[in-house]
LUMKEVEX-36535 format. One record per residue: residue number from 1; residue in three letters; x, y, z of N, C-alpha, C in turn. Coordinates in steps of 0.05 Angstrom, whole numbers, plus 5000, padded with zeros to 4 digits. Atoms other than C-alpha are relative to their C-alpha. Layout:
N
+-----+-----+------+------+------+------+------+------+------+------+------+
|   i |  aa |  n_u |  n_v |  n_w | ca_u | ca_v | ca_w |  c_u |  c_v |  c_w |
+-----+-----+------+------+------+------+------+------+------+------+------+
| NUM | ala |    X |    Y |    Z |    X |    Y |    Z |    X |    Y |    Z |
...
+-----+-----+------+------+------+------+------+------+------+------+------+
This chain:
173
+-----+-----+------+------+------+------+------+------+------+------+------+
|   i |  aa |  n_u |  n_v |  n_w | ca_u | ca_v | ca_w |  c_u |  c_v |  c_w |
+-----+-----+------+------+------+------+------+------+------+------+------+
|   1 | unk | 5017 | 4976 | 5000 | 5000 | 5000 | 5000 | 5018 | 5025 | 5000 |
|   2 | unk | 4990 | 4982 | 5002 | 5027 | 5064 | 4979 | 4981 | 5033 | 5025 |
|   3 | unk | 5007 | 4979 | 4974 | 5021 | 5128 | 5036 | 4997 | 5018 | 4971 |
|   4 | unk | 4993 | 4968 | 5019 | 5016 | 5205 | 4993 | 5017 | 5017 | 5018 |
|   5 | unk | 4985 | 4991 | 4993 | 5065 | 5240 | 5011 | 4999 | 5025 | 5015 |
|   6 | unk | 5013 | 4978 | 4990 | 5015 | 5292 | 5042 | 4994 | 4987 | 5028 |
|   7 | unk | 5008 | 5019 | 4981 | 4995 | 5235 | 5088 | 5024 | 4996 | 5022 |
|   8 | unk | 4969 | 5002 | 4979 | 5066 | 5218 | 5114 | 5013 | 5021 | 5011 |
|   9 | unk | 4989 | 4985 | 4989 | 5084 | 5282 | 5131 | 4983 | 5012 | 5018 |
|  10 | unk | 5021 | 4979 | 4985 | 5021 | 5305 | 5167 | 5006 | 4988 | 5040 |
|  11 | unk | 4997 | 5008 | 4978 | 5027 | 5296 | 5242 | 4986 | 4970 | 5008 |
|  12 | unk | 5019 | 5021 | 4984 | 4993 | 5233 | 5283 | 4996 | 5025 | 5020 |
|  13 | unk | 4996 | 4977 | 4968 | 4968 | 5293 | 5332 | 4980 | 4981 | 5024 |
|  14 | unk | 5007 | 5017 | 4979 | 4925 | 5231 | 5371 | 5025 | 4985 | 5017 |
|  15 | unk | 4977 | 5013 | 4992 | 4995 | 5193 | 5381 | 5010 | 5023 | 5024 |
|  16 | unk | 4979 | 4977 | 4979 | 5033 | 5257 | 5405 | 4980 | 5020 | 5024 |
|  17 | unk | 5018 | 4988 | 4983 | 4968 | 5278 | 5449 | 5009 | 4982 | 5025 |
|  18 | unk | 4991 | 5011 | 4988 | 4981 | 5214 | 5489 | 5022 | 4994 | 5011 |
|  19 | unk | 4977 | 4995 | 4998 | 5051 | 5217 | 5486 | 5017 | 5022 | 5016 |
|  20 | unk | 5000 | 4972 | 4983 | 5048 | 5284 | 5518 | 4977 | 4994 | 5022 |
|  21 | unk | 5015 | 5004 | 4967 | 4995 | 5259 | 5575 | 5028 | 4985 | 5014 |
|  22 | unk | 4985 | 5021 | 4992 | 5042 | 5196 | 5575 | 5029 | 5004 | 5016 |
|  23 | unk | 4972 | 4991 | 5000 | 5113 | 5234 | 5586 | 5001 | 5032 | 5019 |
|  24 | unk | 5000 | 4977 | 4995 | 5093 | 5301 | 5608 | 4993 | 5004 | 5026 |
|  25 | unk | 5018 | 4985 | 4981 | 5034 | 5307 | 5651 | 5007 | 4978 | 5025 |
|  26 | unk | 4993 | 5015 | 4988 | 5035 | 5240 | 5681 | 5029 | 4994 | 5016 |
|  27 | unk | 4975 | 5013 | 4991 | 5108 | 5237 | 5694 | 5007 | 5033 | 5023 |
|  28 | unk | 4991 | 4972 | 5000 | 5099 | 5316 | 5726 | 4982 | 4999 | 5032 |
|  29 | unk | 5023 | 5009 | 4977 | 5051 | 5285 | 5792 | 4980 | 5016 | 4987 |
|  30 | unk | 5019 | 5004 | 5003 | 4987 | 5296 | 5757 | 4992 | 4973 | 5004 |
|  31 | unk | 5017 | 5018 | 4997 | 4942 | 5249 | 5789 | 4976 | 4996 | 4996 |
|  32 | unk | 5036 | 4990 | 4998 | 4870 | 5271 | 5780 | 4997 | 4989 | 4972 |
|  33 | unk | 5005 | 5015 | 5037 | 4841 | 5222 | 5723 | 4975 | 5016 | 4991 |
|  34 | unk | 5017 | 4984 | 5014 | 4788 | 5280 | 5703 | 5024 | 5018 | 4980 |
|  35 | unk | 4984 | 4975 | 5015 | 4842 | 5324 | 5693 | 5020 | 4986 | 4977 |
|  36 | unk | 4993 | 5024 | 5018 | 4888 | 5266 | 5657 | 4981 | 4997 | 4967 |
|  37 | unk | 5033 | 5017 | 5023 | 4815 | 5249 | 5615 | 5008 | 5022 | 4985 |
|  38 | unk | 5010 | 4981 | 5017 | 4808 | 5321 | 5594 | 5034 | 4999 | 4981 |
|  39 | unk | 4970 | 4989 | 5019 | 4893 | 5330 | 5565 | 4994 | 4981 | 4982 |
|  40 | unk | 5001 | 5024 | 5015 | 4871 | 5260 | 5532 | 4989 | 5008 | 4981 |
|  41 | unk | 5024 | 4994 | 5023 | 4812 | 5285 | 5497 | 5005 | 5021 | 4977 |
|  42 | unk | 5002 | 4969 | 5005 | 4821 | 5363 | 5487 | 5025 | 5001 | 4979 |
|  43 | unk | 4981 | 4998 | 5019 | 4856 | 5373 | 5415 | 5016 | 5020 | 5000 |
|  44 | unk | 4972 | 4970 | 4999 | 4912 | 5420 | 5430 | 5006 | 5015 | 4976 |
|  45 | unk | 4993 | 4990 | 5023 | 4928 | 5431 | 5360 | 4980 | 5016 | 4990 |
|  46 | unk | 5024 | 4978 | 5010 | 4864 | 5462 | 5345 | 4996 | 5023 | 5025 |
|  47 | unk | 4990 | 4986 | 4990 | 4885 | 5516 | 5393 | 5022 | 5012 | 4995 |
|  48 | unk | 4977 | 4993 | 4996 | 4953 | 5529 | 5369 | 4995 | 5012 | 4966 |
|  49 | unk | 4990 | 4990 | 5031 | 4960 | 5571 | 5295 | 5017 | 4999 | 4986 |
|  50 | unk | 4993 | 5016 | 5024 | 4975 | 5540 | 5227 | 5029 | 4989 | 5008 |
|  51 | unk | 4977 | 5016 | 5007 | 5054 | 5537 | 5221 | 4999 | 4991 | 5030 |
|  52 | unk | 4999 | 5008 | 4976 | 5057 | 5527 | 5307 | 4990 | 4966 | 5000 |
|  53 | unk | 5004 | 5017 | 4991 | 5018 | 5467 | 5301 | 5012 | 4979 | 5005 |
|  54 | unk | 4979 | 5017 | 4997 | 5071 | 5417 | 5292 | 5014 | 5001 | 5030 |
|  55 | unk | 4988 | 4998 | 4976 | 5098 | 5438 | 5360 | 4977 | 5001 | 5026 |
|  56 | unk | 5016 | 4997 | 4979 | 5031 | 5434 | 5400 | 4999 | 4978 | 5022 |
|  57 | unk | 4999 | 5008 | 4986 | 5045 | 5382 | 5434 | 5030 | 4993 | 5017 |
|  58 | unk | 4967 | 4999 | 4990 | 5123 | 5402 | 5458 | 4996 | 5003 | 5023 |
|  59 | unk | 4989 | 4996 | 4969 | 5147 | 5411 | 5534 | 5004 | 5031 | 4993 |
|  60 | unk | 4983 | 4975 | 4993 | 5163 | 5486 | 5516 | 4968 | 5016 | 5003 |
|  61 | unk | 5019 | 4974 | 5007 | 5124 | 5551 | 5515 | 4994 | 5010 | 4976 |
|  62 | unk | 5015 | 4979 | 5019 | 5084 | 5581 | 5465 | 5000 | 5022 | 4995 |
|  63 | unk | 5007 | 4975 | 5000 | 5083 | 5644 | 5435 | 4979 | 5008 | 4984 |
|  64 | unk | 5018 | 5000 | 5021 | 5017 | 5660 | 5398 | 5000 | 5032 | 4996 |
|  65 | unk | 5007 | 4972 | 5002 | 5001 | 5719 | 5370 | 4974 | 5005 | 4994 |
|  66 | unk | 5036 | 5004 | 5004 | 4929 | 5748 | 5356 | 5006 | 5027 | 4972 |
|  67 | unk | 5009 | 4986 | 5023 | 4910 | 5790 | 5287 | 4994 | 5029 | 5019 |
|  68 | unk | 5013 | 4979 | 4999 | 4896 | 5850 | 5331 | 5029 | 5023 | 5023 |
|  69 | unk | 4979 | 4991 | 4986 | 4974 | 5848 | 5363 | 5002 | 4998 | 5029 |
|  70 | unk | 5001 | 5006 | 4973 | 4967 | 5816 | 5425 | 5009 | 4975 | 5002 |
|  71 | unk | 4971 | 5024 | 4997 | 5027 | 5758 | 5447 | 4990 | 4989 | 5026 |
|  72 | unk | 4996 | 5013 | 4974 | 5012 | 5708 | 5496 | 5006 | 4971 | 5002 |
|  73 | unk | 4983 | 5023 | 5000 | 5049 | 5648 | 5515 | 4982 | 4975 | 5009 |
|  74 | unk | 5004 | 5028 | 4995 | 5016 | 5578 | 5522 | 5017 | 4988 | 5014 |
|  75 | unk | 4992 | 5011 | 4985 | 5037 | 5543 | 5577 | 5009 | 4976 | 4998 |
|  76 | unk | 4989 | 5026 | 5009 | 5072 | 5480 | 5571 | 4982 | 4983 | 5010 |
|  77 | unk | 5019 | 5020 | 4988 | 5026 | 5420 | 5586 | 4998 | 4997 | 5026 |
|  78 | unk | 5001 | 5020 | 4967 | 5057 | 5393 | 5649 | 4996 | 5025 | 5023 |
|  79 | unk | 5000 | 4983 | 4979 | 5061 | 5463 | 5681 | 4971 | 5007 | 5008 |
|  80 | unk | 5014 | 4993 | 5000 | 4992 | 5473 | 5658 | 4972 | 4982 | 5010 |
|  81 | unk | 5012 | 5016 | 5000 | 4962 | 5405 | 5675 | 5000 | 5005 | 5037 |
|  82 | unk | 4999 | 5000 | 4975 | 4987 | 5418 | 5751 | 4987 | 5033 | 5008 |
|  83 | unk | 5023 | 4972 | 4996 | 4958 | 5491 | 5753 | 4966 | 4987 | 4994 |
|  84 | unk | 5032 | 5022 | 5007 | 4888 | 5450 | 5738 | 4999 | 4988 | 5021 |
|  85 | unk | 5010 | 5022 | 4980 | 4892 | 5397 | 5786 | 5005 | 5022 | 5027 |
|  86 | unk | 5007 | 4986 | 4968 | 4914 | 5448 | 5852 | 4976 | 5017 | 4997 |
|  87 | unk | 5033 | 4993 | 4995 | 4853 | 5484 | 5826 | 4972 | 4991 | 5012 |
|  88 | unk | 5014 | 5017 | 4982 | 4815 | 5428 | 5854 | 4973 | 5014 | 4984 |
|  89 | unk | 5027 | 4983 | 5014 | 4753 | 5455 | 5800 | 4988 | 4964 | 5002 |
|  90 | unk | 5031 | 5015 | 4995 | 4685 | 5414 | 5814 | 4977 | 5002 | 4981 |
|  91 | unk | 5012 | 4994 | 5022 | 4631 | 5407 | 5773 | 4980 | 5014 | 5002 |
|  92 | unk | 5016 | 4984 | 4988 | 4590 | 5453 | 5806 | 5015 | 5033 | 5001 |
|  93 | unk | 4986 | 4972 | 5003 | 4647 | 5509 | 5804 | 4993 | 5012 | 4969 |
|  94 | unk | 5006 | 4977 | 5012 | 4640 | 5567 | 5761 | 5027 | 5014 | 4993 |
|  95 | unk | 4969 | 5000 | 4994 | 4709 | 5581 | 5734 | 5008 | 5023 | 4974 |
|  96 | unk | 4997 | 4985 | 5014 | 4740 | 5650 | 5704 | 5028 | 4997 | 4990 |
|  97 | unk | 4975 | 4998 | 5008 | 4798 | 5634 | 5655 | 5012 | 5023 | 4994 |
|  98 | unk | 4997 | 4979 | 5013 | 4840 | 5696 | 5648 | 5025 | 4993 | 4981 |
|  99 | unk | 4980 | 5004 | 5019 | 4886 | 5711 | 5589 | 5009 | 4974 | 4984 |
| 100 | unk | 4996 | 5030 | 5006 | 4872 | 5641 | 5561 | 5003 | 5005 | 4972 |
| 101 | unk | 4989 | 5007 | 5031 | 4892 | 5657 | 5486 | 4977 | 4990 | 4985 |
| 102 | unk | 5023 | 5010 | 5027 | 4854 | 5619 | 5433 | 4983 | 4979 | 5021 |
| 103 | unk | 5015 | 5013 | 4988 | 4822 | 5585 | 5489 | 4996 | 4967 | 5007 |
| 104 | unk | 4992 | 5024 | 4997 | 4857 | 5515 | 5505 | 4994 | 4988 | 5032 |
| 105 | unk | 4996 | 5003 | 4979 | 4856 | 5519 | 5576 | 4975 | 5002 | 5010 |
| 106 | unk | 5033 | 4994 | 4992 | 4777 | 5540 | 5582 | 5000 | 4971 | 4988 |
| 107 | unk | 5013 | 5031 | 5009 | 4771 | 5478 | 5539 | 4999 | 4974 | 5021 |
| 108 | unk | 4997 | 5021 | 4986 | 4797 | 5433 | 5583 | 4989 | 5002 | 5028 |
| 109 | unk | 5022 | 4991 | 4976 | 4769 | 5464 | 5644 | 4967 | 4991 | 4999 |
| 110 | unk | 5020 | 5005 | 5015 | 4699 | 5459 | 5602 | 4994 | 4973 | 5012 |
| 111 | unk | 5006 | 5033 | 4996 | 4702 | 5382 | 5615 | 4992 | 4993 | 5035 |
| 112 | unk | 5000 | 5003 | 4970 | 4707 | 5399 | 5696 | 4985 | 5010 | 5017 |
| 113 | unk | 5011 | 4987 | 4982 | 4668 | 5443 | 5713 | 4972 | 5006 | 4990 |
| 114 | unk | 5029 | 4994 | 5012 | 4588 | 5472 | 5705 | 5011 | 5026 | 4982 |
| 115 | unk | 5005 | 4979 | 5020 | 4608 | 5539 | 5671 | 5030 | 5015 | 4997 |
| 116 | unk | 4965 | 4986 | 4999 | 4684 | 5566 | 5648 | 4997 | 5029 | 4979 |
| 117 | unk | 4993 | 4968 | 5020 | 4685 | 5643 | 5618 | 5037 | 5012 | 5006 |
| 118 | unk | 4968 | 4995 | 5011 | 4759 | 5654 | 5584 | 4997 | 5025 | 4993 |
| 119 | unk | 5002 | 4971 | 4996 | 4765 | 5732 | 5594 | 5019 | 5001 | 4983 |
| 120 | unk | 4969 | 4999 | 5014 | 4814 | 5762 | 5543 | 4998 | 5027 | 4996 |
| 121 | unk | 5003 | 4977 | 5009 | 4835 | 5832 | 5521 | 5001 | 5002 | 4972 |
| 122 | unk | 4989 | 5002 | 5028 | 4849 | 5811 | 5454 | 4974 | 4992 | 4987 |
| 123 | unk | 5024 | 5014 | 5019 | 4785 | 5807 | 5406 | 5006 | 4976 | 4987 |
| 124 | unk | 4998 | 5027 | 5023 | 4814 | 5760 | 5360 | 5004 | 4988 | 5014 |
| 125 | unk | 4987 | 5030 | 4987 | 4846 | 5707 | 5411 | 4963 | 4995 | 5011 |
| 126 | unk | 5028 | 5003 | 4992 | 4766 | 5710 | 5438 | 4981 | 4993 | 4980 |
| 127 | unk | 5011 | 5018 | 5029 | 4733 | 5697 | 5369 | 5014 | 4975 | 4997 |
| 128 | unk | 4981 | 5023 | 5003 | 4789 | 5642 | 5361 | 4991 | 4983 | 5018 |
| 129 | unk | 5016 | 5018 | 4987 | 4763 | 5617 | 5423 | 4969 | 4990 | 5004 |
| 130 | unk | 5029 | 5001 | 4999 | 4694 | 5624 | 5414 | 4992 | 4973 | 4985 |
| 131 | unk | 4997 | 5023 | 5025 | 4700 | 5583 | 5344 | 5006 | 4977 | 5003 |
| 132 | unk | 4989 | 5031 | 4991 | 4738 | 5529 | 5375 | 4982 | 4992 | 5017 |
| 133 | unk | 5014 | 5008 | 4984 | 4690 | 5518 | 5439 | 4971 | 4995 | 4978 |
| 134 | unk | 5022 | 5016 | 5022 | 4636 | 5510 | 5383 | 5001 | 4972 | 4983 |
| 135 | unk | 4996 | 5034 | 5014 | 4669 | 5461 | 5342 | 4999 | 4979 | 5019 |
| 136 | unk | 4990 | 5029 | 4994 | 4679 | 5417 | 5397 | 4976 | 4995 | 5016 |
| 137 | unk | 5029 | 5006 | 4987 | 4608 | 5426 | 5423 | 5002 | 5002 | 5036 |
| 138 | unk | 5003 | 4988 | 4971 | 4629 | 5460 | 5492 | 4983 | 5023 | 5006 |
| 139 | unk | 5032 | 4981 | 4996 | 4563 | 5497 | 5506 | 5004 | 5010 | 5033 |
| 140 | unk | 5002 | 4982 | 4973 | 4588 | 5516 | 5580 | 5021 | 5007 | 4996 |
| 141 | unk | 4976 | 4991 | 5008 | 4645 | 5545 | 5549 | 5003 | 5030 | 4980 |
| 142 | unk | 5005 | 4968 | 5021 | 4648 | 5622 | 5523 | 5021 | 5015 | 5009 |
| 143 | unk | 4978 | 4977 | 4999 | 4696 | 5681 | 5510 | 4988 | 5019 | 4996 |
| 144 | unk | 5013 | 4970 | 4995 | 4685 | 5748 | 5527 | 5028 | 5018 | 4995 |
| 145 | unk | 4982 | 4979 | 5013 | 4727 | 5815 | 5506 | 5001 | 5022 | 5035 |
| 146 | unk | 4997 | 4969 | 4980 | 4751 | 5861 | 5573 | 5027 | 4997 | 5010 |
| 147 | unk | 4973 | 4987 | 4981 | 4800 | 5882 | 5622 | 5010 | 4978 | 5008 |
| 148 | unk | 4988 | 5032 | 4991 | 4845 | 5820 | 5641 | 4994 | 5007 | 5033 |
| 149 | unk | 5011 | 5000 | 4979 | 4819 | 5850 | 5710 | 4979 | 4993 | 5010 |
| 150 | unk | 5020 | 5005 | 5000 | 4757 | 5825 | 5711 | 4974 | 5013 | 5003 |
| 151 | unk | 5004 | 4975 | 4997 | 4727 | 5891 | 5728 | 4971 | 5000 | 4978 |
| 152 | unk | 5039 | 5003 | 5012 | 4664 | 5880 | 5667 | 4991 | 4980 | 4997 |
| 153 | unk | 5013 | 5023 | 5006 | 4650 | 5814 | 5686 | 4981 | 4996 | 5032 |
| 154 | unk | 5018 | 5001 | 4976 | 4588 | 5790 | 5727 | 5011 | 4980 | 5015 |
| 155 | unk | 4992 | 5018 | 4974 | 4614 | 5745 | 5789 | 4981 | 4990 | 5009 |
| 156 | unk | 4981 | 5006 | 4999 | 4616 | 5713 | 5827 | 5017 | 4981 | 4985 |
| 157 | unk | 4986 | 5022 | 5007 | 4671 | 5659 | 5807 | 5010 | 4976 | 5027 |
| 158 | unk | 4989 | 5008 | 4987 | 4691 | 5600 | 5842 | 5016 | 4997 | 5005 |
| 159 | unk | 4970 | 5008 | 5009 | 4760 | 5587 | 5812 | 5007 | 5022 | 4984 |
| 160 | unk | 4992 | 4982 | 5019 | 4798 | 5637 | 5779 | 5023 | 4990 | 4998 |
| 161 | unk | 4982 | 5005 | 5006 | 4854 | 5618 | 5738 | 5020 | 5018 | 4978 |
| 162 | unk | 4986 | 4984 | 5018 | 4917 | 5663 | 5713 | 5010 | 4983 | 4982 |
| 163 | unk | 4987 | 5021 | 5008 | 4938 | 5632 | 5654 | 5026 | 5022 | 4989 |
| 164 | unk | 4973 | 4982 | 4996 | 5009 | 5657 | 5662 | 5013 | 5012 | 5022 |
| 165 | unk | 4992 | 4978 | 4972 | 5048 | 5707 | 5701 | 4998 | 5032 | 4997 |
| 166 | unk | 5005 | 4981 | 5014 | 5039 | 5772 | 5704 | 5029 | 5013 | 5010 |
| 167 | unk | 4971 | 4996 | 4994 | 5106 | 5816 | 5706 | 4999 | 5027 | 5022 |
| 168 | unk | 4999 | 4968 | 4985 | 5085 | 5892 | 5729 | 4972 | 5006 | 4996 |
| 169 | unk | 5021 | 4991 | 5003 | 5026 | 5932 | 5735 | 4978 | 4997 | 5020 |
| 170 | unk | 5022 | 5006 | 4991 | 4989 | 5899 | 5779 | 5004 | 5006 | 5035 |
| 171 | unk | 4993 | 4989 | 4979 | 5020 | 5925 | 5842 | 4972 | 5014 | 5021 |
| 172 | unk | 5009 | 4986 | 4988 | 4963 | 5966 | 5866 | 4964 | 4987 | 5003 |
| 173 | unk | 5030 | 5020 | 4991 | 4904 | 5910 | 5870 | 5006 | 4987 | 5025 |
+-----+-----+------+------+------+------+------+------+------+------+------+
């Protein structure tokens, strides 16, 4: 049987999904088999933009960019699989992702909890996420456009999650 040569070069991104629970998360003390389930399921690559995808399932950091000039870094799995589980999110929590990018990290949340809103300041990384939480048929899963302070959103939250660090600025909260 002959492959096409479009075929052999395209990723296995199910292989390297497991491969990266298998090596990453698991080997990083993630224990929690919700949180495990969801890195299993949740297609990373449909989160990560065009040439990037090839690397969505690496140990490093991300840098994405958004159409409207706004840079934020994707978290490496294992760092991001253990920010999840000390969250200790329930399915009854109510959970505000901030600065989640194209919206990878609401996804996976999505699977854990009753309702996850991924706050962003960036329109486009919020359409990007919007589009994706549709395709994958996460209906308690939405992106909203404000202040990465949360300042025009209705509360309460149960869980709030930085996705990242922040460097300056925020001194006076």
């Amino acid at each position: 049987m002959q492959v096409s040569e479009k075929a052999a070069s395209s990723p296995d991104f199910a292989s390297q999904r497991q491969t990266m629970v298998d090596c990453q998360v698991r080997t990083f003390d993630v224990t929690d088999l919700n949180v495990i389930g969801r890195f299993e399921t949740v297609p990373r690559e449909e989160f990560v933009p065009g040439p990037m995808r090839s690397l969505a399932y690496s140990d490093a950091p991300l840098d994405v960019r958004s159409d409207d000039g706004h840079v934020r870094t994707l978290l490496p799995p294992l760092v991001l699989a253990r920010m999840i589980q000390g969250a200790d999110v329930t399915s009854d929590d109510r959970v505000l992702d901030v600065a989640g990018a194209c919206g990878y990290t609401a996804a996976l949340l999505a699977g854990l909890c009753r309702e996850v809103v991924a706050l962003e300041s960036s329109a486009d990384f919020a359409s990007r996420a919007g589009r994706s939480f549709s395709a994958l048929g996460l209906s308690n899963a939405r992106a909203v456009v404000g202040k990465l302070d949360g300042s025009s959103l209705e509360g309460p939250f149960d869980v709030i999650l930085v996705n990242g660090g922040i460097e300056a600025g925020y001194e006076s909260l």
